[in-house]
N, C-alpha and C positions, 0 to 999 in steps of 0.2 A: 675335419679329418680327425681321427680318433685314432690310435695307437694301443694298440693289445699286450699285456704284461705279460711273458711267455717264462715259466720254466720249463727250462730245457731237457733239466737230469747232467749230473756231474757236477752242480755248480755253475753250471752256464742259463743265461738268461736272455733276454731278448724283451724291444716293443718290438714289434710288426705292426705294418698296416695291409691290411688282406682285405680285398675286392673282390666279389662273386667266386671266392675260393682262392681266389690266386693272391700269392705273396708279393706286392710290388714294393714294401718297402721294408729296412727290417735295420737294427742294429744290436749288435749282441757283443755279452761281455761275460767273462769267467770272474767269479768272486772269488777271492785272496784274503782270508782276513776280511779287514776294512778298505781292501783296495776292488774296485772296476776297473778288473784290465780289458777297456775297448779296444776290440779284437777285430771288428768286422762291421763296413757298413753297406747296404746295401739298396739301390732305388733303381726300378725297373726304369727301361728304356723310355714308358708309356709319361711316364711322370719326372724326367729329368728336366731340370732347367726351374723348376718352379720351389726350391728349396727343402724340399721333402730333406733330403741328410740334415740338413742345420734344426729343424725340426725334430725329428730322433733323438740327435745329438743335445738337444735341449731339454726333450722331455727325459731323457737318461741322467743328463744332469739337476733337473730337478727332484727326480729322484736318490741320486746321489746328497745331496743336500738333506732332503727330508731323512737319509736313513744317517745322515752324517758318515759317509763312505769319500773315501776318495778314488781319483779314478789314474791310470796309467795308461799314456795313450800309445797302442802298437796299430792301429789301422790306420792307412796313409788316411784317411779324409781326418780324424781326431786329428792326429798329431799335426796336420797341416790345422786346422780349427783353433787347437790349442796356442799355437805359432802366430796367427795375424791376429787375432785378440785376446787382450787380458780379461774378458768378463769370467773368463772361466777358471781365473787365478786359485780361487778358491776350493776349487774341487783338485787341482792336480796332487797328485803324489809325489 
């Protein structure tokens, strides 16, 4: 599975994962500065249960990381992520 690096316009960004056109997965965040404020996450009906958000949420912070950003969580799945483990200590703001 493969994740698409989407600018959006405005400062806002996004991966998506898109199948035969359609968006089933997607996580997006406004840049501030040095900060990812994760904003929004998103996993079609088709594909839940099978960790797709944790996957997002990971390749968004691996990104974060490489660009040396940190990130601010406002979407309940982040902020719930950010809360039951520390691996992601290092990225928060």
């Amino acid at each position: 599975m493969e994740f698409q690096y989407k600018e959006l316009g405005n400062d806002v960004f996004a991966y998506q994962y898109i199948q035969d056109g359609e968006r089933l997965g997607e996580i997006t965040w406004t840049l501030l500065g040095d900060v990812m404020v994760m904003d929004h996450t998103y996993v079609s009906d088709k594909l839940r249960g099978q960790g797709i958000a944790k996957k997002l949420l990971d390749t968004a912070v691996t990104y974060a990381r490489e660009k040396d950003l940190k990130m601010e969580a406002v979407c309940s799945y982040v902020v719930a992520a950010f809360n039951k483990s520390n691996e992601y200590d290092d990225v928060k703001a």
